[in-house]
C-alpha positions in Angstrom: 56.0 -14.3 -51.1 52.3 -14.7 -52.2 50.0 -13.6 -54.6 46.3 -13.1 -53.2 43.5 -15.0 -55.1 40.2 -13.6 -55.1 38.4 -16.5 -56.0 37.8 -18.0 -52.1 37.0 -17.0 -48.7 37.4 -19.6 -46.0 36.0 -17.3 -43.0 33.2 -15.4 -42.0 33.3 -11.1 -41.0 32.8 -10.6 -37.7 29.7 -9.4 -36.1 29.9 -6.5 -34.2 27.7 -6.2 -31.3 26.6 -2.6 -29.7 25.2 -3.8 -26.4 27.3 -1.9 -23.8 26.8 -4.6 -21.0 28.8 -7.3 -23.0 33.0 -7.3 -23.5 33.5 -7.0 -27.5 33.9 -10.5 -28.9 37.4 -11.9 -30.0 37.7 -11.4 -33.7 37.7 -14.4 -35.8 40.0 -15.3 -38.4 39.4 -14.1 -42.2 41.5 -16.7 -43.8 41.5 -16.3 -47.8 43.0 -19.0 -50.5 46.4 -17.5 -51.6 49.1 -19.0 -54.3 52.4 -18.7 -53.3 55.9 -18.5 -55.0 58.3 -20.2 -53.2 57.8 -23.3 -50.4 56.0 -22.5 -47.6 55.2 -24.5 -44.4 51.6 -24.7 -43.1 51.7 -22.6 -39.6 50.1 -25.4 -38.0 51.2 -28.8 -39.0 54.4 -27.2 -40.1 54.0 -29.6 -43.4 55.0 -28.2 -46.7 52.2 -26.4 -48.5 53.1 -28.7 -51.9 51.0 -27.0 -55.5 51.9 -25.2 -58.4 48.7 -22.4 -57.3 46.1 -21.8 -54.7 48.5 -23.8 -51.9 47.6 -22.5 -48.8 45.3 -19.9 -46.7 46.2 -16.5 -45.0 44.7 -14.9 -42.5 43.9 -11.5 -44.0 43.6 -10.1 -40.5 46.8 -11.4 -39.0 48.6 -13.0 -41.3 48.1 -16.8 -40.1 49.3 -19.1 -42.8 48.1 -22.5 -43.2 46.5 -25.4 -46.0 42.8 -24.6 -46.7 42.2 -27.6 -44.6 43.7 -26.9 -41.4 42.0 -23.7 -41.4 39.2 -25.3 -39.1 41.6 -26.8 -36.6 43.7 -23.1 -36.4 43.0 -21.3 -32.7 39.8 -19.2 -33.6 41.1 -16.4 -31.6 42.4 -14.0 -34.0 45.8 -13.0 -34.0 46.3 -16.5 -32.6 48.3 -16.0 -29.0 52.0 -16.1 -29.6 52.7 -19.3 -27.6 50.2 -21.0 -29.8 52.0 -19.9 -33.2 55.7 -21.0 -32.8 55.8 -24.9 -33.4 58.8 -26.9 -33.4 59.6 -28.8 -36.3 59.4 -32.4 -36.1 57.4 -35.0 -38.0 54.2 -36.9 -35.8 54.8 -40.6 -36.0 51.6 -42.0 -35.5 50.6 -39.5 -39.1 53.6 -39.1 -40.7 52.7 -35.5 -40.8 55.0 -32.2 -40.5 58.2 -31.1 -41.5 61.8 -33.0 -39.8 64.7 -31.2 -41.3 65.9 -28.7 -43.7 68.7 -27.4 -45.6 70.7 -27.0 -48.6 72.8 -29.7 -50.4 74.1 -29.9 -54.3 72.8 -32.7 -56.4 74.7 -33.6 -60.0 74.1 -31.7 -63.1 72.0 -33.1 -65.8 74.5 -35.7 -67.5 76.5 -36.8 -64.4 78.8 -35.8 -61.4 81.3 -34.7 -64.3 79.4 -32.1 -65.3 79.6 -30.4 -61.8 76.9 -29.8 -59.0 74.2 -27.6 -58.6 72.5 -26.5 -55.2 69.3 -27.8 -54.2 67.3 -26.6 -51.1 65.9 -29.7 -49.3 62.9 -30.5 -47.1 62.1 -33.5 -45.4 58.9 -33.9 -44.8 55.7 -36.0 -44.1 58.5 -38.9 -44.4 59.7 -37.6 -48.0 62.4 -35.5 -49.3 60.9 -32.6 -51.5 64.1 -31.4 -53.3 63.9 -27.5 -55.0 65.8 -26.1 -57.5 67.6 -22.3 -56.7 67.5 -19.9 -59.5 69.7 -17.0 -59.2 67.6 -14.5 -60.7 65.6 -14.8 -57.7 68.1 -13.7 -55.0 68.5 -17.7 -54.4 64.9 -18.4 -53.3 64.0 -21.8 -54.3 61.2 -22.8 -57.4 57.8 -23.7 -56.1 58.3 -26.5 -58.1 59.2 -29.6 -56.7 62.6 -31.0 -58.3 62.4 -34.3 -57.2 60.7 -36.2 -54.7 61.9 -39.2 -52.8 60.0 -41.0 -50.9 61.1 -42.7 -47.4 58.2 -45.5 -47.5 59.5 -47.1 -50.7 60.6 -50.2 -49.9 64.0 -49.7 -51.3 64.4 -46.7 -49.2 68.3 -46.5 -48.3 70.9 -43.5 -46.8 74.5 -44.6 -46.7 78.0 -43.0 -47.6 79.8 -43.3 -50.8 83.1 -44.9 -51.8 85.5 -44.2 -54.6 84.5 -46.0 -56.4 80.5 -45.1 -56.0 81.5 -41.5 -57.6 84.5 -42.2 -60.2 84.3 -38.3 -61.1 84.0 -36.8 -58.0 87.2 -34.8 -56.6 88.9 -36.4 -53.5 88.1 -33.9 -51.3 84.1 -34.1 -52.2 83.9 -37.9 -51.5 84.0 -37.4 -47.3 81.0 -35.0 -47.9 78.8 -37.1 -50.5 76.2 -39.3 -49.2 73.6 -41.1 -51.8 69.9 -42.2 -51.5 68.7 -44.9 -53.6 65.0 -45.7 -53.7 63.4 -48.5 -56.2 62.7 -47.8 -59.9 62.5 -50.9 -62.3 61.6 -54.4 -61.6 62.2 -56.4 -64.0 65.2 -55.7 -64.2 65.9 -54.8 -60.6 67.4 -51.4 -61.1 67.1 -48.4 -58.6 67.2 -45.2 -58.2 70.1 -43.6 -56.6 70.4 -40.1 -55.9 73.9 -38.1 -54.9 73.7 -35.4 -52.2 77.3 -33.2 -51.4 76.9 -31.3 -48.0 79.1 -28.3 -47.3 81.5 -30.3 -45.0 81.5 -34.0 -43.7 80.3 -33.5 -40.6 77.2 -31.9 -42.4 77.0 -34.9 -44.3 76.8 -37.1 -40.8 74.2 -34.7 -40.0 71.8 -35.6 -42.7 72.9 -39.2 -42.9 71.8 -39.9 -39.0 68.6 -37.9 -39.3 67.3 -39.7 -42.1 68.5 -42.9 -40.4 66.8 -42.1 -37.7 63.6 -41.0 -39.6 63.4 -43.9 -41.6 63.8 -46.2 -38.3 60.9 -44.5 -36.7 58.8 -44.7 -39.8 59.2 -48.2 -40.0 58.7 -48.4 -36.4 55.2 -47.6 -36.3 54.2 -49.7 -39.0 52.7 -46.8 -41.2 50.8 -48.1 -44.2 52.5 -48.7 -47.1 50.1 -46.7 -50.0 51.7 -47.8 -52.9 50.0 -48.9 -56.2 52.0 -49.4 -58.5 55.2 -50.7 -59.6 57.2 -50.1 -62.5 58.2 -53.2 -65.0 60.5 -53.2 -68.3 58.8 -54.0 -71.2 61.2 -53.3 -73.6 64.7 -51.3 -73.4 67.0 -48.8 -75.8 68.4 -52.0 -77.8 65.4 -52.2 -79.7 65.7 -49.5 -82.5 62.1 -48.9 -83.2 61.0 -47.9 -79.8 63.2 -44.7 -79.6 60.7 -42.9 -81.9 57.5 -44.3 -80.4 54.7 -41.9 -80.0 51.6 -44.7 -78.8 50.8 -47.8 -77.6 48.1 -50.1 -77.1 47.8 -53.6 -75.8 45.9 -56.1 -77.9 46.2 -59.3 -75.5 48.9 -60.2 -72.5 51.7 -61.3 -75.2 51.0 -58.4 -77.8 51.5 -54.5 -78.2 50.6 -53.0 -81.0 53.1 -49.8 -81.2 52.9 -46.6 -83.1 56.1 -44.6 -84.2 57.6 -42.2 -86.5 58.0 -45.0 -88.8 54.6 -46.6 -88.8 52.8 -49.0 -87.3 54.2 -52.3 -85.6 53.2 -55.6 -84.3 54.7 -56.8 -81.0 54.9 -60.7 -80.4 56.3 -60.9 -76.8 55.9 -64.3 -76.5 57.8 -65.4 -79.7 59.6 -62.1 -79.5 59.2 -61.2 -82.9 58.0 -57.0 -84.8 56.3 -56.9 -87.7 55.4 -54.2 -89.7 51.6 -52.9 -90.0 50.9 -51.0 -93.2 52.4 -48.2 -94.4 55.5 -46.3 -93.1 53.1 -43.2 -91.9 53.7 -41.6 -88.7 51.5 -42.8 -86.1 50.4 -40.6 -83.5 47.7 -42.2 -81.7 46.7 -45.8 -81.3 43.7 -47.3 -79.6 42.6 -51.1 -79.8 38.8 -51.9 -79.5 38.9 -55.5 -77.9 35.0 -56.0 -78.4 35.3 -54.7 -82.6 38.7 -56.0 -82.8 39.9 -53.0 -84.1 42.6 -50.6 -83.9 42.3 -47.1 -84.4 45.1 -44.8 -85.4 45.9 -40.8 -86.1 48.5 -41.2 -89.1 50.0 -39.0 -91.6 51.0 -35.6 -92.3 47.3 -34.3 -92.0 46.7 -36.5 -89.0 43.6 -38.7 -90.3 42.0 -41.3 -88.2 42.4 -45.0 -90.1 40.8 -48.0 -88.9 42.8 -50.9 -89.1 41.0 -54.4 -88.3 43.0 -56.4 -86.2 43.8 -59.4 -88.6 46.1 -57.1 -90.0 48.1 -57.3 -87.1 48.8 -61.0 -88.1 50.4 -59.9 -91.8 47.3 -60.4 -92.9 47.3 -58.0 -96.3 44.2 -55.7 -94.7 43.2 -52.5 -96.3 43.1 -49.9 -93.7 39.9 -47.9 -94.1 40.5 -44.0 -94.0 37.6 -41.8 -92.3 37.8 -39.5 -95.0 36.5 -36.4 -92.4 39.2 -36.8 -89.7 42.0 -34.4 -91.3 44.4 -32.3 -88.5 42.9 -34.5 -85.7 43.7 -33.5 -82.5 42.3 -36.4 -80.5 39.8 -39.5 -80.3 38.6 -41.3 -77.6 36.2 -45.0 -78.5 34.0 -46.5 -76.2 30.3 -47.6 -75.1 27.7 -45.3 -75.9 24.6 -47.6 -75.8 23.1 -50.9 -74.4 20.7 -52.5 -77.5 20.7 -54.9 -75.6 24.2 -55.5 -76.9 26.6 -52.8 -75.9 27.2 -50.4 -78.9 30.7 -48.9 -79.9 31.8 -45.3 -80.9 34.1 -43.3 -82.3 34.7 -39.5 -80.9 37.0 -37.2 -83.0 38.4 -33.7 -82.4 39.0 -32.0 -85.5 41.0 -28.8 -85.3 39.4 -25.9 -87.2 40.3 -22.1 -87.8 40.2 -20.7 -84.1 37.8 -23.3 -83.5 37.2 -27.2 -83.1 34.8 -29.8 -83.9 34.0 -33.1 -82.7 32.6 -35.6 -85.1 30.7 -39.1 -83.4 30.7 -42.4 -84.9 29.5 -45.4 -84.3 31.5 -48.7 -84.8 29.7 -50.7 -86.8 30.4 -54.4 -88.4 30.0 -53.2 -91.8 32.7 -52.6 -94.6 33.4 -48.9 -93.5 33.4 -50.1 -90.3 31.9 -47.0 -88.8 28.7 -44.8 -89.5 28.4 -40.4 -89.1 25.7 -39.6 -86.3 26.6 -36.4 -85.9 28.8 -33.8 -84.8 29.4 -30.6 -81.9 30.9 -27.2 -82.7 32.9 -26.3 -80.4 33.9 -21.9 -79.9 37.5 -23.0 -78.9 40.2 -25.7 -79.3 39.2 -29.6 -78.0 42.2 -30.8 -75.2 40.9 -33.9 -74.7 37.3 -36.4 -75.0 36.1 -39.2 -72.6 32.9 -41.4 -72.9 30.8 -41.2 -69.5 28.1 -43.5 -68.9 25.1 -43.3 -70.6 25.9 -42.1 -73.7 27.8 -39.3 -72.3 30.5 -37.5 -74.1 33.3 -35.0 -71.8 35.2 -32.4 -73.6 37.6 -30.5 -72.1 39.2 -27.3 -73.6 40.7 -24.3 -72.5 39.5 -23.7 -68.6 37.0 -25.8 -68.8 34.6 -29.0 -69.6 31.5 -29.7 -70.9 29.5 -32.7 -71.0 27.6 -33.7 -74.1 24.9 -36.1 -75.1 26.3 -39.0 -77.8 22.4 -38.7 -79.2 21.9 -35.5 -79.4 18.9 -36.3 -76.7 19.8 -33.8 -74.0 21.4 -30.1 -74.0 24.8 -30.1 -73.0 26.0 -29.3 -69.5 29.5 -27.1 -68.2 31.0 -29.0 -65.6 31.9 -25.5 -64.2 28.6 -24.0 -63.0 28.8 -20.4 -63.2 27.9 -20.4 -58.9 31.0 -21.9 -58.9 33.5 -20.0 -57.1 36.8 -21.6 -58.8 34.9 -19.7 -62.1 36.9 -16.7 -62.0 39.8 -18.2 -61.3 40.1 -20.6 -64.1 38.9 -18.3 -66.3 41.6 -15.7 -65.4 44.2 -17.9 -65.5 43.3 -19.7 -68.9 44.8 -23.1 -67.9 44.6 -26.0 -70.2 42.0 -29.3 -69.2 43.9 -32.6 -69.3 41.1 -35.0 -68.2 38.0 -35.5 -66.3 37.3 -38.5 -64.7 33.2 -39.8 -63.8 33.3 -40.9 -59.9 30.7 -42.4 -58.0 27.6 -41.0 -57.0 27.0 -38.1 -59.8 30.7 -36.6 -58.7 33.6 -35.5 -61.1 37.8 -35.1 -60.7 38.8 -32.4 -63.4 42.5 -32.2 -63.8 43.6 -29.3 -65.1 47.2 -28.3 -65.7 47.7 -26.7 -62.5 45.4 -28.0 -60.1 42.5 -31.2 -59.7 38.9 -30.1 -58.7 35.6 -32.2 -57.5 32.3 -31.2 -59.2 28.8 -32.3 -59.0 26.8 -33.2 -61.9 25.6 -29.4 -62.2 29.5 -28.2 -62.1 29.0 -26.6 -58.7 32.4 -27.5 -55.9 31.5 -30.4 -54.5 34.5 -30.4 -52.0 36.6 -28.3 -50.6 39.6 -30.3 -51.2 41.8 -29.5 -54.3 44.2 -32.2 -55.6 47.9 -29.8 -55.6 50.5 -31.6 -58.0 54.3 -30.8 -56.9 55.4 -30.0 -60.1 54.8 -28.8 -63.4 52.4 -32.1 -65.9 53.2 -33.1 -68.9 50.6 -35.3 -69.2 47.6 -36.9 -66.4 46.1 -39.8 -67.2 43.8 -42.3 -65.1 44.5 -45.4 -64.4 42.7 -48.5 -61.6 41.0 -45.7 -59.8 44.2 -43.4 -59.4 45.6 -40.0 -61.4 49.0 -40.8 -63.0 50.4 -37.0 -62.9 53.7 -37.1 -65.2 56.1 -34.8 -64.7 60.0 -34.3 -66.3 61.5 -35.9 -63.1 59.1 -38.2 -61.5 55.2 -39.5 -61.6 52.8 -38.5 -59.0 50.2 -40.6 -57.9 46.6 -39.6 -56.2 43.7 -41.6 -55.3 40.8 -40.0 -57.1 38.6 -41.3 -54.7 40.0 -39.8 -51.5 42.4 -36.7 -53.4 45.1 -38.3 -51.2 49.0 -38.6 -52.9 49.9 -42.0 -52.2 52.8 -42.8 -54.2 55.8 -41.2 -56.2 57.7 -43.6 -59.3 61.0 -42.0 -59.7 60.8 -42.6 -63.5 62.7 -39.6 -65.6 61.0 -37.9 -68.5 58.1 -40.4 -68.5 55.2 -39.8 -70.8 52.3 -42.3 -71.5 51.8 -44.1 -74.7 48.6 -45.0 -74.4 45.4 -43.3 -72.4 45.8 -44.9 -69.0 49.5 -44.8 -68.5 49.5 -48.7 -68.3 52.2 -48.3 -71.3 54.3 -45.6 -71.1 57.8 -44.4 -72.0 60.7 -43.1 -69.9 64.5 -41.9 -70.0 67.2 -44.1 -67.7 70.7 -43.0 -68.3 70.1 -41.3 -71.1 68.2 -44.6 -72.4 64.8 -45.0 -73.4 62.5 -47.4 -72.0 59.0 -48.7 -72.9 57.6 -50.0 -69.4 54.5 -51.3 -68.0 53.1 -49.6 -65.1 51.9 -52.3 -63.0 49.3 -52.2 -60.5 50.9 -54.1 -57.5 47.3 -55.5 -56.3 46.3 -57.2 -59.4 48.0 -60.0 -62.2 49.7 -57.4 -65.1 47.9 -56.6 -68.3 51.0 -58.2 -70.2 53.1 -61.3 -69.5 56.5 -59.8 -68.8 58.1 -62.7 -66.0 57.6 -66.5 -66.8 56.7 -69.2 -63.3 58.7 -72.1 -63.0 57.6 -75.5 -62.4 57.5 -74.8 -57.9 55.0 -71.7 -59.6 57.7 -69.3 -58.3 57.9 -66.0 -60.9 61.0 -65.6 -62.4 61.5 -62.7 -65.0 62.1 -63.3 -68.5 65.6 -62.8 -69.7 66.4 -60.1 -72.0 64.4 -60.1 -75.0 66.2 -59.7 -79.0 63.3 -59.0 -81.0 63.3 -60.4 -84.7 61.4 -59.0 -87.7 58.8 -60.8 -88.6 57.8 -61.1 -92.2 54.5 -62.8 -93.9 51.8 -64.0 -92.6 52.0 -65.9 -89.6 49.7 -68.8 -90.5 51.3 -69.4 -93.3 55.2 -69.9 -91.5 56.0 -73.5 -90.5 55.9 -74.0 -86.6 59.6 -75.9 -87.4 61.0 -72.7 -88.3 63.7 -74.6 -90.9 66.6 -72.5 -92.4 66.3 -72.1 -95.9 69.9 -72.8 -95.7 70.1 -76.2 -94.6 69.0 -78.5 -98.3 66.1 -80.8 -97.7 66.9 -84.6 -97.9 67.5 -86.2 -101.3 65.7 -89.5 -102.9 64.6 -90.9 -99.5 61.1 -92.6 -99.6 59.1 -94.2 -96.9 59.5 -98.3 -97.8 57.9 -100.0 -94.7 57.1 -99.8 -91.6 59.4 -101.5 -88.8 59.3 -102.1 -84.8 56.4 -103.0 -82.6 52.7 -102.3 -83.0 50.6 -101.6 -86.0 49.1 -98.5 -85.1 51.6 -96.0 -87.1 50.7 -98.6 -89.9 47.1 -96.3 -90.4 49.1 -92.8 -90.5 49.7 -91.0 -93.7 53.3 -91.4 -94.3 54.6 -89.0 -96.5 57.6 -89.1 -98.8 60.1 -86.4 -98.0 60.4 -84.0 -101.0 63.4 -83.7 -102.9 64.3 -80.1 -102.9 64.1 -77.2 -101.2 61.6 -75.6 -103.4 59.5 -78.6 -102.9 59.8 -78.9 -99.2 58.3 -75.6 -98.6 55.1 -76.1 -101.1 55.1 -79.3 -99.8 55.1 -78.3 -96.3 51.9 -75.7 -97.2 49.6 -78.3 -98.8 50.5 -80.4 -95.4 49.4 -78.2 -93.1 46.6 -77.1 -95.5 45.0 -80.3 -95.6 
């Protein structure tokens, strides 16, 4: 059921007294962190234990099970007395907390209802559905990975029956026993996300369908707070060809994107809904835009170089792109501030991959031709996952089990963020997991995600809480975004407040991976259709314009876009936009001038040109002069 890890004790031994006069003491409980392999409910809040590792606590005395953090709340009498260690299940309204109902339901197959169903086992609790996939090489006990989540505070939240014509492919007899949940997804457009449940019989199905009913009512009843962040928006959908091999993203101002795909680099004008090509056809597998250097920075090619492209060239301006000629098999780069003199001074931070090794080179941004200047570089004994800029000059790489904090200047010896006192040491180094990303919090503190689990450290690496962020399933990517980690996963996105560790919010988005390094532009997979969509903070005006207001200042979302290609320079293409099939006017000259007033008298009135030639040279000296 559990595997034992050595790494933390969350009790104390006992003291044994010898003075004959006194009754022996009660023994107290000896609860040690434990990972666990299947989903297990916490003995006293009876909520789900949710984490890929390290879940939970057992009593090594008696066997008590329960999160690390109910551990102080447990009866200290150890075992705890039986009437204190059977809890009905049942969810506590005023906190949302502890488990309602279980069972087992099927869901569809990957591809649709046609393709059959498979069973899930289901838990509702703290006011969400945790859905588990059953393997049947383990005698049908379900994954410790969460399947899906669905979550009974989104606004959209609804239980209700099915009709014929709600499951086209599902066999008469199913339909009685089918009920389907639909939560929200994407707005703009408005879709949302529905999910199909089959219960054993129908009156099964009335089971679940009245108990989440009821469950929802309750929830809404007392008013608990609604925690989401974030809402998901459309940027762009599968009818534009280019986007189905994009590998990055950037944004360059609220009506531009500057994309990066297996076909180069593009230019995207939302506002006159227009791509244009940038450069050459080279595979583009990072992109980064400095708003203060107006540049963009790209990994492209076969060997993976880092090119600077200045941002005219995003215009069809014919720009040079300036190749940093030490960047070959880069794994990563990360740009930002690295000094205040007194104007704030750019950099550029490059892993390079080397022969069982890695190496990081530093630039700085400068507004010369090359556009960037060596200052120096780290050697690094193992492979770079990933680089963030701290304040102060401060670079973070992370690696394999762990991170380290560097100085930009070379002015201070670097620092693990894992401090060998540490007692999450052994454990991370045992397990080998991969670093995804560090995040600098207030007050000299640190969030490290790693694959499996999120930790707090102090400056000095030492635990500085006990509380461990646990993601329900298996990342494929983490990224931060407006104070919150964005944990992607192949069936949903998970978000936590770094702040307070707590998981406020779950986007039902399918395959989803970011495109750029705070998630705000990311990719995802709806019926089988790829999306690019903006992950929009709920709280603040989005980073691009995606809806229009009309004239009562009402928003009203664009309709659907058809992107042109853009060819040329922009500057140079009249704002008319004339056909260069429609001829230009023939022998018509300006004679006099006719009706009231005499001030179009002082205007330049030109003759119309005669051909179509002409009319475009003559339309470019116009608007030259």
């Amino acid at each position: 059921m559990y595997a034992q890890d050595q790494t933390s004790s969350l009790g104390h031994m006992p003291q044994h007294h010898h003075h004959h006069s006194l009754p022996p003491k009660p023994k107290s409980h000896q609860f040690i962190v434990r990972s666990f392999n299947s989903p297990t409910k916490c003995s006293h809040c009876t909520s789900l234990m949710v984490g890929l590792t390290r879940q939970g606590a057992v009593c090594d005395v008696c066997g008590f099970t329960c999160h690390s953090a109910c551990c102080h709340k447990v009866p200290p009498i150890c075992p705890v007395p039986p009437h204190q260690t059977k809890r009905p299940l049942g969810i506590d309204p005023t906190r949302g907390i502890g488990t309602a109902y279980e069972g087992y339901v099927k869901v569809p197959k990957t591809g649709g209802v046609k393709k059959g169903w498979v069973r899930q086992f289901v838990v509702v609790c703290d006011f969400k559905l945790f859905l588990y996939d059953i393997s049947p090489d383990r005698q049908a006990l379900p994954s410790i990975y969460v399947s899906q989540v669905l979550d009974m505070r989104d606004e959209q939240f609804l239980v209700s029956s099915v009709g014929d014509s709600d499951v086209i492919h599902a066999t008469k007899k199913d339909i009685p026993c089918i009920f389907r949940i639909t939560t929200s997804l994407m707005d703009p457009p408005g879709l949302k996300n529905h999910t199909l449940m089959l219960a054993d019989t129908e009156n099964e199905k009335s089971k679940w369908v009245v108990a989440l009913t009821e469950l929802h009512r309750i929830l809404k009843r007392n008013n608990l707070p609604n925690t989401s962040v974030f809402q998901v928006k459309e940027v762009l959908d599968n009818t534009q060809v280019f986007i189905k091999n994009t590998m990055a993203a950037s944004i360059v101002d609220p009506d531009r994107l500057v994309i990066g795909t297996e076909e180069g680099l593009f230019c995207l004008d939302l506002d006159h809904n227009e791509v244009a090509r940038v450069g050459e056809a080279k595979k583009v597998y990072q992109v980064e835009f400095v708003c203060e250097e107006q540049l963009v920075v790209v990994v492209a090619g076969k060997q993976h170089h880092v090119r600077l492209v200045p941002v005219r060239a995003l215009d069809g301006h014919e720009v040079e792109w300036i190749k940093v000629a030490e960047t070959k098999a880069c794994i990563t780069f990360c740009t930002g501030i690295m000094c205040h003199a007194p104007q704030p001074v750019y950099c550029l931070c490059v892993a390079i991959k080397r022969q069982n090794t890695s190496q990081v080179i530093i630039y700085e941004i400068t507004r010369t031709k090359s556009r960037h200047k060596r200052l120096r570089e780290v050697m690094l004994p193992t492979q770079a996952t990933c680089l963030h800029i701290f304040s102060e000059g401060r670079l973070c790489v992370g690696y394999q089990a762990g991170f380290s904090v560097y100085s930009i200047l070379g002015d201070h010896h670097p620092i693990s963020l894992i401090h060998a006192d540490n007692p999450l040491l052994g454990f991370l180094a045992y397990s080998g997991i991969v670093s995804m990303l560090a995040v600098e919090l207030p007050h000299g503190e640190y969030l490290l995600a790693f694959h499996t689990l999120g930790i707090y450290v102090d400056s000095q690496g030492r635990k500085s809480r006990d509380t461990e962020i646990m993601y329900p399933a298996v990342p494929v990517a983490i990224t931060y975004w407006d104070g919150h980690l964005l944990v992607y996963s192949d069936t949903h996105i998970d978000v936590f407040n770094a702040a307070t560790s707590v998981w406020v919010q779950t986007l039902n988005v399918k395959r989803a991976r970011p495109l750029n390094s705070t998630g705000s532009i990311s990719m995802c997979t709806i019926n089988d259709m790829t999306h690019v969509i903006h992950i929009s903070n709920i709280h603040q005006c989005d980073l691009i314009n995606i809806s229009n207001i009309d004239g009562s200042g009402r928003i009203v979302p664009k309709p659907k876009r058809r992107f042109s290609i853009r060819e040329g320079y922009r500057s140079t293409r009249g704002p008319d936009r004339r056909s260069k099939m429609i001829s230009a006017p023939t022998n018509f000259n300006h004679i006099s001038h006719m009706g009231p007033g005499d001030g179009i008298q002082i205007q330049r009135l030109l003759d119309l040109p005669t051909t179509v030639e002409t009319a475009d040279q003559h339309h470019t000296q116009h608007r030259v002069r």
